[in-house]
PDB file of N, H, CA, C and O in Angstrom:
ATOM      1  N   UNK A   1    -188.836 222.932  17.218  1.00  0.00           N
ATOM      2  CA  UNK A   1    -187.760 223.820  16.796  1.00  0.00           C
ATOM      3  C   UNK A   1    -188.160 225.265  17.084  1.00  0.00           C
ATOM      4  O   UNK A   1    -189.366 225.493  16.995  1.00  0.00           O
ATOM      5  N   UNK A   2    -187.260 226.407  17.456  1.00  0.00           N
ATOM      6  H   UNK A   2    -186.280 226.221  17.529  1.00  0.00           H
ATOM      7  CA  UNK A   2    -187.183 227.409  17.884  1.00  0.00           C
ATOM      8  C   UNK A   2    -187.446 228.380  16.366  1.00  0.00           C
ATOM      9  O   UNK A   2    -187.007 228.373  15.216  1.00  0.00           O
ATOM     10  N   UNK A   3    -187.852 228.708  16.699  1.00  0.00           N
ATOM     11  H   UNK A   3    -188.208 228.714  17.633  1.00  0.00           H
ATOM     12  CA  UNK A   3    -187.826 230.449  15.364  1.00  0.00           C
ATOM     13  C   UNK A   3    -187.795 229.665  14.222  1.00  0.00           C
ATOM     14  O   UNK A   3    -186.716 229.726  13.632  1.00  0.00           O
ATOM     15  N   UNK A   4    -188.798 228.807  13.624  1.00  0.00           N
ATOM     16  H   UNK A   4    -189.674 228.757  14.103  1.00  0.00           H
ATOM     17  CA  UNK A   4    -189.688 228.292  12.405  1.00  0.00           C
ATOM     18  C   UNK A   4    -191.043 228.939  12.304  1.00  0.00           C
ATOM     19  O   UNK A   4    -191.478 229.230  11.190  1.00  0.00           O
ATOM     20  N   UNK A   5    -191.780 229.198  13.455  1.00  0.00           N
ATOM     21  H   UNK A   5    -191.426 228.962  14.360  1.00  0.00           H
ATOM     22  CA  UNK A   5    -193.031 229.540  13.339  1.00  0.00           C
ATOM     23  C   UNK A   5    -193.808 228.655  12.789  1.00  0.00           C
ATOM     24  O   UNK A   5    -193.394 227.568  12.388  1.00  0.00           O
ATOM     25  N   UNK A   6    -195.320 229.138  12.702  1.00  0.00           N
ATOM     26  H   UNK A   6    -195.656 230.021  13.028  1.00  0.00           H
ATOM     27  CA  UNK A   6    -196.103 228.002  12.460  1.00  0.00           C
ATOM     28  C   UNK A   6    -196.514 227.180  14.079  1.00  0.00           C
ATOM     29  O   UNK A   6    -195.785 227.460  15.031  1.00  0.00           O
ATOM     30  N   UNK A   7    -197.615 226.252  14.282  1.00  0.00           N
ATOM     31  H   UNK A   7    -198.206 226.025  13.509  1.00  0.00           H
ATOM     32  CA  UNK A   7    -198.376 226.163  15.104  1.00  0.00           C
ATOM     33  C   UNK A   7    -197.228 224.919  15.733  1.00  0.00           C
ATOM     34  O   UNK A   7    -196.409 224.476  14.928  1.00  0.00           O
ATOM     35  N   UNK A   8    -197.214 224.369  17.248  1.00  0.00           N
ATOM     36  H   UNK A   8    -197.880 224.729  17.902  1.00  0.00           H
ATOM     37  CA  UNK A   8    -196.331 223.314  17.492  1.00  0.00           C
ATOM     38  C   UNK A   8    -197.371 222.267  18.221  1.00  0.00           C
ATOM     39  O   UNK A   8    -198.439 222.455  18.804  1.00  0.00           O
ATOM     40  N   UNK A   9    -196.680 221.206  17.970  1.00  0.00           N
ATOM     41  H   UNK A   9    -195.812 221.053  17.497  1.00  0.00           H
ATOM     42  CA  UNK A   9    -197.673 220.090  18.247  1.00  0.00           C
ATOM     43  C   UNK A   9    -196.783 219.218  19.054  1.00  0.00           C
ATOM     44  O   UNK A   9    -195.720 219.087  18.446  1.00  0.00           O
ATOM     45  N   UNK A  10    -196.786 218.489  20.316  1.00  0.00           N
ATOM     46  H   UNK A  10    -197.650 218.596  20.809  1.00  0.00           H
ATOM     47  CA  UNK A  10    -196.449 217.709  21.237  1.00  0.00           C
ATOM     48  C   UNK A  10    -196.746 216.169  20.494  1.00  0.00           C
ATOM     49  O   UNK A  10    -197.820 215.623  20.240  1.00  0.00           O
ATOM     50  N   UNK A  11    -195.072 215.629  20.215  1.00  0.00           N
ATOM     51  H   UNK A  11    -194.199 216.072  20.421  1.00  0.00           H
ATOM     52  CA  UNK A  11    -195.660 214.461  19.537  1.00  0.00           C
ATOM     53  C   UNK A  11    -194.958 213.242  19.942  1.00  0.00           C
ATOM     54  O   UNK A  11    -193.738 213.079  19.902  1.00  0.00           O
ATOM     55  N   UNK A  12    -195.943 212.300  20.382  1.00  0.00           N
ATOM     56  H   UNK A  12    -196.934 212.432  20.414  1.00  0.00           H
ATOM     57  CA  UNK A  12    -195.303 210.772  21.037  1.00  0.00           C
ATOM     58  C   UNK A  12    -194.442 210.183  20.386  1.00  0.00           C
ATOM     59  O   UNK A  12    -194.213 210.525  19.226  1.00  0.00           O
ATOM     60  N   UNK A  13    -193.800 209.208  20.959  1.00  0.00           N
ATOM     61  H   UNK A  13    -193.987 208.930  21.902  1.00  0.00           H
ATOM     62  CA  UNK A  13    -192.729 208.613  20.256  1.00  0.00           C
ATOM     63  C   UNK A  13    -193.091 207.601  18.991  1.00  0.00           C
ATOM     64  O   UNK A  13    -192.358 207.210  18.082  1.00  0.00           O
ATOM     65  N   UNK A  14    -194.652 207.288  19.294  1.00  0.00           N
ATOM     66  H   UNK A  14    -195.247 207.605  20.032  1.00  0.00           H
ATOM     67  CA  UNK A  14    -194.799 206.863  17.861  1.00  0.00           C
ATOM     68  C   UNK A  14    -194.734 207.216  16.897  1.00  0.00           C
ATOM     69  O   UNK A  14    -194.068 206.707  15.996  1.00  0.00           O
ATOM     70  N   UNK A  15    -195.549 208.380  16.815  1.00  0.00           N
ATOM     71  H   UNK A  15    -196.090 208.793  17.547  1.00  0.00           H
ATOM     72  CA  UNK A  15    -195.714 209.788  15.733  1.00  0.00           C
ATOM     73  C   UNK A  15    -194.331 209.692  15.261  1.00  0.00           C
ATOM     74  O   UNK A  15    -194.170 209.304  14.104  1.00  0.00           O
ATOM     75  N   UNK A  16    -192.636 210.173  16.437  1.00  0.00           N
ATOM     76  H   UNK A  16    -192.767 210.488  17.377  1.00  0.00           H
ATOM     77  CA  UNK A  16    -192.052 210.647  15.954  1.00  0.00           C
ATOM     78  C   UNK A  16    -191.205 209.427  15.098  1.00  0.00           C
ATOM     79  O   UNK A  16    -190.143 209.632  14.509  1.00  0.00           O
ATOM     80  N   UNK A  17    -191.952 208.046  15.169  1.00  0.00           N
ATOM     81  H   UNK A  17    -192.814 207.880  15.647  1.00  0.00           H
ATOM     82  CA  UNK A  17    -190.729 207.520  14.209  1.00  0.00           C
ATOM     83  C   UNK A  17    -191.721 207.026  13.348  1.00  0.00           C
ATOM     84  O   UNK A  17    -191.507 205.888  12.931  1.00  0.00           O
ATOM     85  N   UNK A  18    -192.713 207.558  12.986  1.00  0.00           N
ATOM     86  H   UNK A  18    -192.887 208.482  13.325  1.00  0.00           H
ATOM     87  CA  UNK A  18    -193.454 207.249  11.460  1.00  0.00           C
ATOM     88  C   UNK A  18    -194.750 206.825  12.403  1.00  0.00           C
ATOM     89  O   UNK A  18    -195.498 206.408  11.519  1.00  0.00           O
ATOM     90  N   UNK A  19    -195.112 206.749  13.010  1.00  0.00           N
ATOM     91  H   UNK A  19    -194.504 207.087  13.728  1.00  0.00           H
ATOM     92  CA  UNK A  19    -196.599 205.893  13.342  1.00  0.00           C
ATOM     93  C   UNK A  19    -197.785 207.006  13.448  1.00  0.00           C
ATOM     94  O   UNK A  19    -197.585 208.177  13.773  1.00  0.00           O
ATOM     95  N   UNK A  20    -198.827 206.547  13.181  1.00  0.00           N
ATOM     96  H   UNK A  20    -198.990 205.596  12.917  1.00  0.00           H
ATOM     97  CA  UNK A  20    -199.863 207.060  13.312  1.00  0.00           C
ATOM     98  C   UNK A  20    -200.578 207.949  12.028  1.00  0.00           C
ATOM     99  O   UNK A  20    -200.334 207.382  10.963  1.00  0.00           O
ATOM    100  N   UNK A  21    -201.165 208.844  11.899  1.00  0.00           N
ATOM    101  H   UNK A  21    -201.363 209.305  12.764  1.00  0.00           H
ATOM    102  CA  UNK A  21    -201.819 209.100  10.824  1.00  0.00           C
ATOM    103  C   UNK A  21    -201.501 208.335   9.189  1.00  0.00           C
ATOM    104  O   UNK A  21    -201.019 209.002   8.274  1.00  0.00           O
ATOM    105  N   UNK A  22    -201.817 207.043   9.053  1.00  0.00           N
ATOM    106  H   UNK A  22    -202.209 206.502   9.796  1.00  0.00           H
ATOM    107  CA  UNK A  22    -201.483 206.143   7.838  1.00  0.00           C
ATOM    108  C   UNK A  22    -200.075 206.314   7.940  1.00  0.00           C
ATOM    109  O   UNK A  22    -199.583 206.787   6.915  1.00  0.00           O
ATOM    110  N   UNK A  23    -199.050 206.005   9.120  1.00  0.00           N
ATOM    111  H   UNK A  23    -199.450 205.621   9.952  1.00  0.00           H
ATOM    112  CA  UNK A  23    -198.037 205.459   8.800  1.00  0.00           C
ATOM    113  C   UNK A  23    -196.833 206.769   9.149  1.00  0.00           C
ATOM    114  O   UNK A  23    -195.763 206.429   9.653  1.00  0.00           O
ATOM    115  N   UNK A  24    -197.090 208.199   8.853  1.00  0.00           N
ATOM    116  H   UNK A  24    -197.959 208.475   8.443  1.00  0.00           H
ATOM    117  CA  UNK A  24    -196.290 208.988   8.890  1.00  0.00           C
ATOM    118  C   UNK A  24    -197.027 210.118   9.114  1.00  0.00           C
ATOM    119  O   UNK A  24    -198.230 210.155   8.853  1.00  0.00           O
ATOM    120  N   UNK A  25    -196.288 211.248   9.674  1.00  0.00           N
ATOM    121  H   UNK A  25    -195.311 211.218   9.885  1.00  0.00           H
ATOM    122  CA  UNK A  25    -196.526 212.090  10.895  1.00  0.00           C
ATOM    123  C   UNK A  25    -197.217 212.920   9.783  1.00  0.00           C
ATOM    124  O   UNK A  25    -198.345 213.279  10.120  1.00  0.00           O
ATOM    125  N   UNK A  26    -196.780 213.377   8.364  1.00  0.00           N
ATOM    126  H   UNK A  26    -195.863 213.086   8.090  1.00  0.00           H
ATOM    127  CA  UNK A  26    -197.009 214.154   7.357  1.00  0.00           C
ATOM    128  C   UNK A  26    -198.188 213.918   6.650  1.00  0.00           C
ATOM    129  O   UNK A  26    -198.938 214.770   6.174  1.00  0.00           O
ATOM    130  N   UNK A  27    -198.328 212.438   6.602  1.00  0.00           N
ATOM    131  H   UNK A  27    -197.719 211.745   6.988  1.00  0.00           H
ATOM    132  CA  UNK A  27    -199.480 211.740   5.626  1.00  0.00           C
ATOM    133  C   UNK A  27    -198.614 211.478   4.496  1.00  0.00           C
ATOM    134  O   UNK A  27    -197.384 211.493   4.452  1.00  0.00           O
ATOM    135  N   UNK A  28    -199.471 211.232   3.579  1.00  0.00           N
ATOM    136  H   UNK A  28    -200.471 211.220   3.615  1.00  0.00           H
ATOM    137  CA  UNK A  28    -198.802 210.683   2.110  1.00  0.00           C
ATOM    138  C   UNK A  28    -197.712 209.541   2.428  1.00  0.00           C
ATOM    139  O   UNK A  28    -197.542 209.024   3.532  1.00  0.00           O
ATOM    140  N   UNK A  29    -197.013 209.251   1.256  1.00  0.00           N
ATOM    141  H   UNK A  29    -197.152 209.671   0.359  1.00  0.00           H
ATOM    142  CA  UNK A  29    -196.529 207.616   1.186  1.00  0.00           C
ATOM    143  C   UNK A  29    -194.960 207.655   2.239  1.00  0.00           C
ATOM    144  O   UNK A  29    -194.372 208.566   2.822  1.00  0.00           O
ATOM    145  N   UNK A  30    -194.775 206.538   2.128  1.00  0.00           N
ATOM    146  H   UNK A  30    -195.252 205.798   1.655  1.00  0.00           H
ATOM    147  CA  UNK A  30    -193.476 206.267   2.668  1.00  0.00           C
ATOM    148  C   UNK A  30    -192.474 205.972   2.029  1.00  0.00           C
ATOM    149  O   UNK A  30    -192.662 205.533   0.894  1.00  0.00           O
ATOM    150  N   UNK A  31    -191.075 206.107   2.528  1.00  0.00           N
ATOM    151  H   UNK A  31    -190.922 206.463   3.450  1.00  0.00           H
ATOM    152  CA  UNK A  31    -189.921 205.702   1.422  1.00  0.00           C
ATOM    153  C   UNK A  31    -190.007 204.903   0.662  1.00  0.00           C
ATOM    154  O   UNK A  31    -189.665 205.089  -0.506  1.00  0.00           O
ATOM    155  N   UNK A  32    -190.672 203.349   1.270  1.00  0.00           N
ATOM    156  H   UNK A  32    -190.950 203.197   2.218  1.00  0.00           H
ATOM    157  CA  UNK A  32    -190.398 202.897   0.139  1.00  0.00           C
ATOM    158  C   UNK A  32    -191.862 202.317  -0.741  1.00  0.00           C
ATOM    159  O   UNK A  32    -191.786 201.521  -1.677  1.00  0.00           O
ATOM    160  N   UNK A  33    -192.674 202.679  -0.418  1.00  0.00           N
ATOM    161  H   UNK A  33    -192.736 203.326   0.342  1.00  0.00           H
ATOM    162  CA  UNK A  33    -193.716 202.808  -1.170  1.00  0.00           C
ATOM    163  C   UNK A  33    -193.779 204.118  -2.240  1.00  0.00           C
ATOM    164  O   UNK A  33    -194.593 204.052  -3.160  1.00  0.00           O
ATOM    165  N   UNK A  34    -192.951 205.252  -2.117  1.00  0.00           N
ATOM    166  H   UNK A  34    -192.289 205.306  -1.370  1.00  0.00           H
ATOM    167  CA  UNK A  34    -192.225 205.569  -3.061  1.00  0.00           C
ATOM    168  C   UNK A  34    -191.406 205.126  -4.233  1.00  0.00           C
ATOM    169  O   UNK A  34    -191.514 205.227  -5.455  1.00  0.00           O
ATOM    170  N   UNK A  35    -190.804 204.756  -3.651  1.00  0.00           N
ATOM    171  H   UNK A  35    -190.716 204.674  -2.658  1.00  0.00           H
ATOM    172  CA  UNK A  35    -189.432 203.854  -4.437  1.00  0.00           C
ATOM    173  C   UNK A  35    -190.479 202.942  -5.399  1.00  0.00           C
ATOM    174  O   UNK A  35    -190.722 203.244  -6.567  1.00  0.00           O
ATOM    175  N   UNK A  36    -191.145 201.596  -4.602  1.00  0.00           N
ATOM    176  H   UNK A  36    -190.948 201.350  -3.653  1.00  0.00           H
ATOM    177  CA  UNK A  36    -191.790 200.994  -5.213  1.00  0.00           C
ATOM    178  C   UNK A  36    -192.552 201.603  -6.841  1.00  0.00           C
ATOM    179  O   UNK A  36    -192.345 201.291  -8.014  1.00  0.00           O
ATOM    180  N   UNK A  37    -193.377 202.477  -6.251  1.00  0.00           N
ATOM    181  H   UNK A  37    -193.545 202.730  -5.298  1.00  0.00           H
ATOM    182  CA  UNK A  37    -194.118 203.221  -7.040  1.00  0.00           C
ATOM    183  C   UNK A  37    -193.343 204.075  -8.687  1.00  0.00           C
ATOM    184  O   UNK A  37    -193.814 203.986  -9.821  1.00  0.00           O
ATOM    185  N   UNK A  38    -192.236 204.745  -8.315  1.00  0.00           N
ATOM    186  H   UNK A  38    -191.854 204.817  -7.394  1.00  0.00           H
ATOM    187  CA  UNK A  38    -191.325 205.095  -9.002  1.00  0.00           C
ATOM    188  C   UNK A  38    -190.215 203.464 -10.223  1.00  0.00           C
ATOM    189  O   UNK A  38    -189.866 203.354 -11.398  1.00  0.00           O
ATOM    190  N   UNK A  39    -190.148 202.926  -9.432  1.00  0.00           N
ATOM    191  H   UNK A  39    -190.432 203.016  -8.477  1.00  0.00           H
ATOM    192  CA  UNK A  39    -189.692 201.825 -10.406  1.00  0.00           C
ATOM    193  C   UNK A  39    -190.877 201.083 -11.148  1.00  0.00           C
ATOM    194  O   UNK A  39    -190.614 200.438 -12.163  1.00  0.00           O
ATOM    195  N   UNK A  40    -192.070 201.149 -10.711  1.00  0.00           N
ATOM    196  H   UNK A  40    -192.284 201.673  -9.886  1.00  0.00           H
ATOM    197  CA  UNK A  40    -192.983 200.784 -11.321  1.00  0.00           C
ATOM    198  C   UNK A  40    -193.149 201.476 -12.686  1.00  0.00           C
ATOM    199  O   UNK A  40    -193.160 201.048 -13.840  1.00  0.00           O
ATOM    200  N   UNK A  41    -193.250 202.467 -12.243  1.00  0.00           N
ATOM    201  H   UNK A  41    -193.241 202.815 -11.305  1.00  0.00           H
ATOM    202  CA  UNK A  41    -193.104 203.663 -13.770  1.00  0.00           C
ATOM    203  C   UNK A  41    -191.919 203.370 -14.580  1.00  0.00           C
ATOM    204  O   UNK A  41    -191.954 203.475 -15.806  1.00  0.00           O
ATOM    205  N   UNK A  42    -191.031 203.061 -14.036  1.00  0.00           N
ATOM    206  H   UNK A  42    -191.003 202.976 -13.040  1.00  0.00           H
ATOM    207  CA  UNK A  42    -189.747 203.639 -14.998  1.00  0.00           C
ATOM    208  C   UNK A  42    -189.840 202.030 -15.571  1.00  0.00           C
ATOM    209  O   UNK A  42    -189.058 201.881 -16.510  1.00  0.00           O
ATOM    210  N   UNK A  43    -190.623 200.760 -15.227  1.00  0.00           N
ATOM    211  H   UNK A  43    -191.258 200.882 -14.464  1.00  0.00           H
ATOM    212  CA  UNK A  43    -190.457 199.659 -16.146  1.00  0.00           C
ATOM    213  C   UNK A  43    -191.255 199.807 -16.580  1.00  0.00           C
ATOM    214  O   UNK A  43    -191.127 199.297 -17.693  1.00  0.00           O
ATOM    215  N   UNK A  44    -192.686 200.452 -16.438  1.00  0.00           N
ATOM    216  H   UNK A  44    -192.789 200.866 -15.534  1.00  0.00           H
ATOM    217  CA  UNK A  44    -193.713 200.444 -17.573  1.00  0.00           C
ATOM    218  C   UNK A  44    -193.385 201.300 -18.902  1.00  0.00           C
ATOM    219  O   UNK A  44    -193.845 201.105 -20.027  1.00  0.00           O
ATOM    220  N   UNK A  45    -192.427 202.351 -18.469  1.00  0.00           N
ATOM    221  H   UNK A  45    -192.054 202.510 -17.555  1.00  0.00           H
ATOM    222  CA  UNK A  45    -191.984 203.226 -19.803  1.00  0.00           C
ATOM    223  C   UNK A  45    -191.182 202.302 -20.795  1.00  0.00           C
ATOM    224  O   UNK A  45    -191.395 202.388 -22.005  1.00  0.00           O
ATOM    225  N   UNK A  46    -190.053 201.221 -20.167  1.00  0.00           N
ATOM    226  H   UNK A  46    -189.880 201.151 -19.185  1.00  0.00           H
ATOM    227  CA  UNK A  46    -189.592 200.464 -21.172  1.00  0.00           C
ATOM    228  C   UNK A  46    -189.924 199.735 -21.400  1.00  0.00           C
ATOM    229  O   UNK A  46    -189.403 199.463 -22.481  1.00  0.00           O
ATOM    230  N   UNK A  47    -190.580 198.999 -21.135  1.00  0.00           N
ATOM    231  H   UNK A  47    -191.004 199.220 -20.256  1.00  0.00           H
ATOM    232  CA  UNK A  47    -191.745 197.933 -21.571  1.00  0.00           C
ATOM    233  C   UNK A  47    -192.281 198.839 -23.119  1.00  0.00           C
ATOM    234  O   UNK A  47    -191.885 198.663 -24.271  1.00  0.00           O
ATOM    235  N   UNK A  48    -193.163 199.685 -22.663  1.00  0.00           N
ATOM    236  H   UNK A  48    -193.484 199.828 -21.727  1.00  0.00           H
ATOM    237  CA  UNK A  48    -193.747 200.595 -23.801  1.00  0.00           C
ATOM    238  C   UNK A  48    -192.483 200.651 -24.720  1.00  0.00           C
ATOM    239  O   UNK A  48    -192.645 200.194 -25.852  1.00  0.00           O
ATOM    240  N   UNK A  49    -191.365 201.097 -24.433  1.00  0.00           N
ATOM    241  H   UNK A  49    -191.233 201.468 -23.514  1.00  0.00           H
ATOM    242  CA  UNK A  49    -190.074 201.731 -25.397  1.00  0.00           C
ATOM    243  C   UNK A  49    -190.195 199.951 -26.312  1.00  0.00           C
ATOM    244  O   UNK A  49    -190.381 199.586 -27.473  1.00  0.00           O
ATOM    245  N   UNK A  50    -189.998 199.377 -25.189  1.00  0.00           N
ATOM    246  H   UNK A  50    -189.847 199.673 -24.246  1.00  0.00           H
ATOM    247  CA  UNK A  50    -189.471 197.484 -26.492  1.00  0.00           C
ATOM    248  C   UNK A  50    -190.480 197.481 -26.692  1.00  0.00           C
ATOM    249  O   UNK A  50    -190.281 197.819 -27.859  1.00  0.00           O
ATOM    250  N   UNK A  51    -191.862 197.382 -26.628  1.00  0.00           N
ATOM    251  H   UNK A  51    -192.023 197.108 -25.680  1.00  0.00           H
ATOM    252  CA  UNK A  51    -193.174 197.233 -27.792  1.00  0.00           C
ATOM    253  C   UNK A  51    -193.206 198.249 -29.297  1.00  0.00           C
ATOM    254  O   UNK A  51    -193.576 197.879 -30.411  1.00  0.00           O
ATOM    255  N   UNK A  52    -192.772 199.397 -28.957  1.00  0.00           N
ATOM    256  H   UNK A  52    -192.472 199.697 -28.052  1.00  0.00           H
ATOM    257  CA  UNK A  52    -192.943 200.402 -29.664  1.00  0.00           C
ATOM    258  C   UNK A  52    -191.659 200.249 -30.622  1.00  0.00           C
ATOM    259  O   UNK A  52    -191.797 200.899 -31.659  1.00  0.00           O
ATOM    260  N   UNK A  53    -190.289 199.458 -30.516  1.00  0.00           N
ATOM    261  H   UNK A  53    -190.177 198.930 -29.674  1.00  0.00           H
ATOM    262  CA  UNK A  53    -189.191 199.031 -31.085  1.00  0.00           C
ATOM    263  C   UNK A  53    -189.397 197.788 -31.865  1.00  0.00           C
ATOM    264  O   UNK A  53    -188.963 197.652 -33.009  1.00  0.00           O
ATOM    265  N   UNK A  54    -189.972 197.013 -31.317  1.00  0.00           N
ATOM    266  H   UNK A  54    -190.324 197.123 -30.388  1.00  0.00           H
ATOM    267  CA  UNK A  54    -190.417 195.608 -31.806  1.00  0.00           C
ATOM    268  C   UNK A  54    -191.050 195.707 -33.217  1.00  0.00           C
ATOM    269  O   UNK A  54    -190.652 195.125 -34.226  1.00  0.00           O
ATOM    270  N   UNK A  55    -192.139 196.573 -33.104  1.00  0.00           N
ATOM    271  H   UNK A  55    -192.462 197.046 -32.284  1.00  0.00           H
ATOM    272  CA  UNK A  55    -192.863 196.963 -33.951  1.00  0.00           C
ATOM    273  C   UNK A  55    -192.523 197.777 -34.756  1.00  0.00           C
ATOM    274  O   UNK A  55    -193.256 197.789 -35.745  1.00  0.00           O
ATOM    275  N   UNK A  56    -191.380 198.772 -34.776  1.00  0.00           N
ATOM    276  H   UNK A  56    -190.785 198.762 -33.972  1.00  0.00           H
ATOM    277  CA  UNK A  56    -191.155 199.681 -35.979  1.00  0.00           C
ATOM    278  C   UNK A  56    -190.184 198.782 -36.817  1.00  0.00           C
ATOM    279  O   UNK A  56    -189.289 198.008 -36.478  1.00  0.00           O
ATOM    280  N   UNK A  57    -190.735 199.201 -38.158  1.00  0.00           N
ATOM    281  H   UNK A  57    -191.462 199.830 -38.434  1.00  0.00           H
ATOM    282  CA  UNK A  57    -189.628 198.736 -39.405  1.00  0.00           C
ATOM    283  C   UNK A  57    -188.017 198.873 -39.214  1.00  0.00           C
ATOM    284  O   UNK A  57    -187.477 199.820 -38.641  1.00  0.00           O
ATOM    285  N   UNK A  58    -187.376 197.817 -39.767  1.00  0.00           N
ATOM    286  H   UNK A  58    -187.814 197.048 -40.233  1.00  0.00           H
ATOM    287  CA  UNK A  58    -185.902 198.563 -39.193  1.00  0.00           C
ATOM    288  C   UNK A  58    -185.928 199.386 -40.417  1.00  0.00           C
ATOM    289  O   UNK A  58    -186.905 199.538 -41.149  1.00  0.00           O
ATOM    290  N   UNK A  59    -184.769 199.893 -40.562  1.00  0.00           N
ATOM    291  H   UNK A  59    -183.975 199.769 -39.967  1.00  0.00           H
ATOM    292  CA  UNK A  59    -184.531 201.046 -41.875  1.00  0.00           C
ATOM    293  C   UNK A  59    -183.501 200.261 -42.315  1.00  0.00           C
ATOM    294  O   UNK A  59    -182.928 199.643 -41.418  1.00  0.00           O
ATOM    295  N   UNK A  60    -182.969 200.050 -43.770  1.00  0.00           N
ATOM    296  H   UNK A  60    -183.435 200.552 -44.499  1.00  0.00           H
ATOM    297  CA  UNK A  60    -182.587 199.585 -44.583  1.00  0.00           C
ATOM    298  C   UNK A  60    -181.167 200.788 -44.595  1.00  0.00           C
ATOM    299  O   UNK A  60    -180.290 200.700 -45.455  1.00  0.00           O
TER     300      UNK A  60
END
């Protein structure tokens, strides 16, 4: 790209559709090893929420 600045790098067609340095041109995760990762969390929080419900007294 034109007038971004910053250093430019010549990049193969692997690079440009995710390949090479672990998978993506940037590093760090991929969509859906994202995703994965993110729903992982959001069931361990309710998991925790119904243990933590289970266990409180109801109120009268």
């Amino acid at each position: 790209m034109l007038g971004v600045g910053g250093s430019r790098k010549n990049l193969g067609r692997e690079a440009l559709r995710g390949g090479g340095r672990g998978g993506r041109v940037g590093g760090g995760l991929d969509p859906q090893a994202q995703k994965r990762e993110l729903l992982r969390k959001l069931q361990e929080k309710r998991q925790q929420r119904r243990r933590e419900g289970d266990t409180a007294e109801p109120s009268a």
